[in-house]
TIMI-2910 file (N, C-alpha, C, CB; in pm, 1 decimal, decimal comma, always signed):
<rs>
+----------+----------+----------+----------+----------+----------+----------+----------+----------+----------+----------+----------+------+
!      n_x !      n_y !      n_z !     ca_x !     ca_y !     ca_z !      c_x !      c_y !      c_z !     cb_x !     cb_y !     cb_z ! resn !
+----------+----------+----------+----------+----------+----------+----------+----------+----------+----------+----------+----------+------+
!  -4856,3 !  +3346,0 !  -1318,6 !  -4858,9 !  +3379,1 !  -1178,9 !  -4768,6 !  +3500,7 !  -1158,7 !  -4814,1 !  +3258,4 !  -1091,2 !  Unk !
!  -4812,1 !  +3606,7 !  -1095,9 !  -4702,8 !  +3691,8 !  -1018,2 !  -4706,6 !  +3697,6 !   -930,4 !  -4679,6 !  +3794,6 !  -1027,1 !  Unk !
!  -4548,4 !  +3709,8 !   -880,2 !  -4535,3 !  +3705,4 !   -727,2 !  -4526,2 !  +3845,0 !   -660,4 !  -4406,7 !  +3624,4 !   -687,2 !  Unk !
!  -4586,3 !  +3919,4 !   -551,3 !  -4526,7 !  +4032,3 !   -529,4 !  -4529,9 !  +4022,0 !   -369,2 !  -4597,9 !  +4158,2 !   -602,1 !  Unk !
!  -4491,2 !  +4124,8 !   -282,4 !  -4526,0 !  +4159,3 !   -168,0 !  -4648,5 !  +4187,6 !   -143,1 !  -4465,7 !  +4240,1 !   -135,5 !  Unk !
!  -4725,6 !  +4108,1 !    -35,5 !  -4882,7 !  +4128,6 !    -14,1 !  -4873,3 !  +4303,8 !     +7,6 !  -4957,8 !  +4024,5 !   +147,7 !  Unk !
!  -5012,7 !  +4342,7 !    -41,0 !  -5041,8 !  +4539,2 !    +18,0 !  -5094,6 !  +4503,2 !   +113,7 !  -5151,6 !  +4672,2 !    -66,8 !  Unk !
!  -5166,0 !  +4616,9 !   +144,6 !  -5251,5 !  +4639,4 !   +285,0 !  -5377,4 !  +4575,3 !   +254,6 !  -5280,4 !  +4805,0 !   +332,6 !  Unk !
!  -5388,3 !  +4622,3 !   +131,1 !  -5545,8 !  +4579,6 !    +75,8 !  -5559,5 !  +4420,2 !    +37,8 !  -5585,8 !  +4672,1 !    -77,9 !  Unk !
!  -5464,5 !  +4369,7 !    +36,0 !  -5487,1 !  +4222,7 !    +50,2 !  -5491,6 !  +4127,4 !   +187,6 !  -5387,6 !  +4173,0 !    -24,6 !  Unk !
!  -5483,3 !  +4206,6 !   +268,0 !  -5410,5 !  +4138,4 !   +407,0 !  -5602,4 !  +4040,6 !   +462,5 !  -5322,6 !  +4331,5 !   +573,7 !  Unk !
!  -5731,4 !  +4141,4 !   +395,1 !  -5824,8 !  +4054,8 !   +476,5 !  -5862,7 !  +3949,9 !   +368,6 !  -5961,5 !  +4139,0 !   +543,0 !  Unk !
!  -5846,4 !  +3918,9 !   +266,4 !  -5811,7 !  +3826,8 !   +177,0 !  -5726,9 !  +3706,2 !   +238,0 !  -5742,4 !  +3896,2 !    +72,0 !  Unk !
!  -5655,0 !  +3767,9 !   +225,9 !  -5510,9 !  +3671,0 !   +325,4 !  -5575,1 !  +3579,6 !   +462,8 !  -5369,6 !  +3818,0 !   +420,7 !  Unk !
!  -5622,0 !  +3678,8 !   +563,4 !  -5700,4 !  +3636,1 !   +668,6 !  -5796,7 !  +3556,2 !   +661,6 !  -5743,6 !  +3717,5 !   +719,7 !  Unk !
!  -5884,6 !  +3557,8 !   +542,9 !  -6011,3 !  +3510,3 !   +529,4 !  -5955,5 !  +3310,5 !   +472,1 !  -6113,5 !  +3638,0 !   +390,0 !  Unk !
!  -5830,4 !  +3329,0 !   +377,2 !  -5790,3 !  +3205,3 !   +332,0 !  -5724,2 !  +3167,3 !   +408,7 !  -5738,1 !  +3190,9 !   +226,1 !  Unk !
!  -5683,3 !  +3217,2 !   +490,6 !  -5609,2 !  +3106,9 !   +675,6 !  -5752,6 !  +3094,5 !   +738,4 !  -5462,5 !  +3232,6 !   +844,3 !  Unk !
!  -5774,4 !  +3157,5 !   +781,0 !  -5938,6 !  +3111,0 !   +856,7 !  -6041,9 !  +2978,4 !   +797,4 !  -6050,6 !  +3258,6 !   +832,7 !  Unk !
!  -6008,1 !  +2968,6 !   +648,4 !  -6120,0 !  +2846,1 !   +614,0 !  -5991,5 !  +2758,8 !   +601,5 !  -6244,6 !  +2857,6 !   +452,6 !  Unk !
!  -5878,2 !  +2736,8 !   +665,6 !  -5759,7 !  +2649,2 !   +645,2 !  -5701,4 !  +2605,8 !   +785,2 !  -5647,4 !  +2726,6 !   +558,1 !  Unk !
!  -5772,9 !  +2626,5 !   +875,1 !  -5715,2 !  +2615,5 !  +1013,1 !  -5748,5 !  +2441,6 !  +1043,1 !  -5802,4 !  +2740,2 !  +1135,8 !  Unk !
!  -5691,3 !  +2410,2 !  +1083,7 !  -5705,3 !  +2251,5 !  +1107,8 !  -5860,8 !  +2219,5 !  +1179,4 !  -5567,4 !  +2194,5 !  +1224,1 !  Unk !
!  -5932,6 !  +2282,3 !  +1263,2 !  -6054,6 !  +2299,4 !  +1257,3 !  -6178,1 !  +2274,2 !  +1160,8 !  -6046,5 !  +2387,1 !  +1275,8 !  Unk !
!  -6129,8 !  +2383,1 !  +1066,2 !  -6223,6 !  +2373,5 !   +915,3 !  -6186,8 !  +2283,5 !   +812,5 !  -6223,4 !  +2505,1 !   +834,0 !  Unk !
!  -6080,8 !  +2208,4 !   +847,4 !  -6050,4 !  +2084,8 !   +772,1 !  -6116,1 !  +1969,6 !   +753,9 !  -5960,2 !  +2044,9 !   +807,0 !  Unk !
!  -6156,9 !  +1871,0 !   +647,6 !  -6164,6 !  +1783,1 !   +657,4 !  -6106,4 !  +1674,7 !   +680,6 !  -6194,7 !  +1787,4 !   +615,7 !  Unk !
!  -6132,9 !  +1522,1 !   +732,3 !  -6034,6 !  +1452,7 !   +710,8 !  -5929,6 !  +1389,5 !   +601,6 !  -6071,7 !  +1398,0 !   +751,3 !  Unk !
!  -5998,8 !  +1437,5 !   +468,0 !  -5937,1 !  +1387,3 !   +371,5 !  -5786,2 !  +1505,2 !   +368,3 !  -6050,7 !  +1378,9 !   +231,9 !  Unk !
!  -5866,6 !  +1603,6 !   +414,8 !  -5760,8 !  +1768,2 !   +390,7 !  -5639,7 !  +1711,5 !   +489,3 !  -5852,7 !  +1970,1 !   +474,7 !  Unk !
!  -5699,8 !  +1656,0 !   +623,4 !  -5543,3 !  +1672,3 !   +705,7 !  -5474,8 !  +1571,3 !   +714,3 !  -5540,7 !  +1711,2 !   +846,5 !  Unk !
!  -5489,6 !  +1465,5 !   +614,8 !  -5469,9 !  +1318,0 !   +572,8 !  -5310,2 !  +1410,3 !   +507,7 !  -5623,5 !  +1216,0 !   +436,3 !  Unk !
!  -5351,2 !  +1479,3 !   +405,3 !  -5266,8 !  +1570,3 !   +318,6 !  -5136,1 !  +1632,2 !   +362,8 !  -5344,3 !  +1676,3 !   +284,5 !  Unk !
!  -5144,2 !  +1630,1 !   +502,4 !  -5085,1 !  +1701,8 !   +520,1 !  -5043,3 !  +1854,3 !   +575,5 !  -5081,5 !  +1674,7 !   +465,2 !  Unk !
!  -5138,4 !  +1906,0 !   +551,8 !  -5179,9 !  +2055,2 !   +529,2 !  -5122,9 !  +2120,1 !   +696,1 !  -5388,0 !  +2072,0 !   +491,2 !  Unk !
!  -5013,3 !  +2224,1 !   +695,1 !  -4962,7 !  +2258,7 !   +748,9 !  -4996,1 !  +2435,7 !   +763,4 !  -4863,1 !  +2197,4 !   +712,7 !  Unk !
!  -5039,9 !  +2460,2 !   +850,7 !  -5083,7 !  +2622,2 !   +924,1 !  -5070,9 !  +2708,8 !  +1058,4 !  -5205,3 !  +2627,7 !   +927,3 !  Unk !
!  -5034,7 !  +2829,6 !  +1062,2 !  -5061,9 !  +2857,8 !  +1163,6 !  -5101,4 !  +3025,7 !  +1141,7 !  -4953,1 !  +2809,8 !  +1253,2 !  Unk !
!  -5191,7 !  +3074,2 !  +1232,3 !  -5279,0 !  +3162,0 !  +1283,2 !  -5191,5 !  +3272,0 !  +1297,7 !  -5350,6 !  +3119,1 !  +1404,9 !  Unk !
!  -5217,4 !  +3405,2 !  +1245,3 !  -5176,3 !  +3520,0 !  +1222,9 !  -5295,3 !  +3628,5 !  +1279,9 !  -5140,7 !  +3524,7 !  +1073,9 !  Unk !
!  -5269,3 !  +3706,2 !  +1372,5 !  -5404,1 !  +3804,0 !  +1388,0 !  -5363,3 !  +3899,1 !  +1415,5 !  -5509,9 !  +3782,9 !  +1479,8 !  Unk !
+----------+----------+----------+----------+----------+----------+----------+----------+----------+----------+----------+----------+------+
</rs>
């Protein structure tokens, strides 16, 4: 794994994996989990 500072060119990458992670697009097994998010735009 490397860790770095996101670029520019990753940022709709970034967007696209919060968007299918929003408690919305969750299932119930997903928010059973736990799964903690919030919305950046």
């Amino acid at each position: 794994m490397i860790i770095r500072r996101a670029r520019p060119t990753d940022y709709p990458a970034i967007l696209q994996l919060q968007g299918e992670n929003v408690p919305e697009a969750l299932d119930e097994s997903q928010k059973r989990q736990g799964f903690i998010v919030s919305r950046h735009e």
